[in-house]
N, C-alpha and C positions, 0 to 999 in steps of 0.2 A: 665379543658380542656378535649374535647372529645376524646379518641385513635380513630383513622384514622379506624386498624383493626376492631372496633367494629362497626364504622361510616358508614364501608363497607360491611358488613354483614347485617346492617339493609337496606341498597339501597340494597342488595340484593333479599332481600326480597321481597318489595317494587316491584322490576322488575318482580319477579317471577310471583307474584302474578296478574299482569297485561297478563302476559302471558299465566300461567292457562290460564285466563280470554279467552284472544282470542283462545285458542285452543280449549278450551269447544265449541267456537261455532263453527269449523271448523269440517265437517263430513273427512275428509279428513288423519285425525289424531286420530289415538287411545289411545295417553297417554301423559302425559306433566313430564318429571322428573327435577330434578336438580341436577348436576355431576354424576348421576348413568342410563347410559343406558342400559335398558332388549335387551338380544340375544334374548328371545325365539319370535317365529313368531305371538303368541297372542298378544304379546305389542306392534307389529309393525304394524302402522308408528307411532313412538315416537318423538317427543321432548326432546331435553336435554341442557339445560343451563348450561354452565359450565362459573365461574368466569377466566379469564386470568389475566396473570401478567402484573404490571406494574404500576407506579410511581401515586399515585392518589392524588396527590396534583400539580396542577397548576401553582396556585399562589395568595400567600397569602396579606391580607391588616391588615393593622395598628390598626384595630378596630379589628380585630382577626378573622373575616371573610376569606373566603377561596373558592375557585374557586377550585372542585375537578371532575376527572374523576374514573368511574366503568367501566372497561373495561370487557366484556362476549363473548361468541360464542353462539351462538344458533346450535344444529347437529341433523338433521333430518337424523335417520336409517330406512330404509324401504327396503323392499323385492325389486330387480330391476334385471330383467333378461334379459330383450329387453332394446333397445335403448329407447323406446318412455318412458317408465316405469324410466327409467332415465331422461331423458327430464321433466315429470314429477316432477319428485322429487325434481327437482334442481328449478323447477317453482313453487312449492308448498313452499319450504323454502325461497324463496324471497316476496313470497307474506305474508309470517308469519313475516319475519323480516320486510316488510315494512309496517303489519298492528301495531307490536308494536313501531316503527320508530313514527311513525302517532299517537301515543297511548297518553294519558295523565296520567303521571307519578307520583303520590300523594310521598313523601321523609318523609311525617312529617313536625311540627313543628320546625323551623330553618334552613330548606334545600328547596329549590327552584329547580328545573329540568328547564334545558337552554335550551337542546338539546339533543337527541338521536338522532344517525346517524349511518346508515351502511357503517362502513370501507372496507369490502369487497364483492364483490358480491360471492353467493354462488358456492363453487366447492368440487368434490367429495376428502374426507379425508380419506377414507379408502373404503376396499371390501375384501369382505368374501364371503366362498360359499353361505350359506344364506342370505346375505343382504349386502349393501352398504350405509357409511355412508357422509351425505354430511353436507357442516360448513360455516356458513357466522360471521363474529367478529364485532360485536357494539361496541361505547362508547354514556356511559350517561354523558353527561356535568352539573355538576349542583353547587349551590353556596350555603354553609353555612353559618348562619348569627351567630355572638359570644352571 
């Protein structure tokens, strides 16, 4: 039997790694991390993938198969001093989260990807004199086969 924690670490990965992906090609963005965001203003505008909490198991069948969620945020920090620089920012993390929304999600061998969906549209989570950071939260829907 597979642990859920470890089941969950490799979809994370998995995620990551598609998101690199689209950030590499975004001029827009200077760096992709995951649960560690840089203050200093060279690494901004970052990306940061943090995993969230929350119940990753569905609902399970007879065959041992299992219908699970990965729940993340994605947090764009970037420099924002005028309004439109915010306006910005909050349009640039929507279009991040909805290129990997749109994205094709490889899980491995026994895991299938249903759905990636954005649960919230992006809004500002924090501000600091230097920067402002802003958070929109996914879930990946996907089904393991036993």
């Amino acid at each position: 039997m597979t642990d859920s924690r470890t089941a969950q670490a490799d979809v994370a990965t998995c995620v990551f790694s598609v998101l690199k992906t689209i950030v590499e090609g975004d001029p827009g963005v200077a760096s992709c991390t995951y649960e560690q965001t840089p203050t200093d203003a060279q690494g901004l505008p970052c990306i940061t993938m943090q995993t969230l909490d929350g119940t990753p198991v569905e609902r399970r069948y007879l065959d041992g198969g299992r219908v699970e969620n990965y729940r993340f945020a994605l947090l764009l920090r970037r420099q924002a001093l005028e309004d439109q620089d915010r306006l910005d920012a909050r349009a640039l993390l929507e279009r991040l989260a909805s290129s990997l929304a749109e994205a094709d999600v490889e899980l491995g061998e026994g895991r299938t990807a249903w759905d990636l969906s954005l649960d919230t549209l992006p809004y500002r989570a924090e501000s600091a004199a230097d920067y402002a950071d802003w958070k929109a939260e996914l879930t990946l829907k996907y089904q393991t086969n036993r």
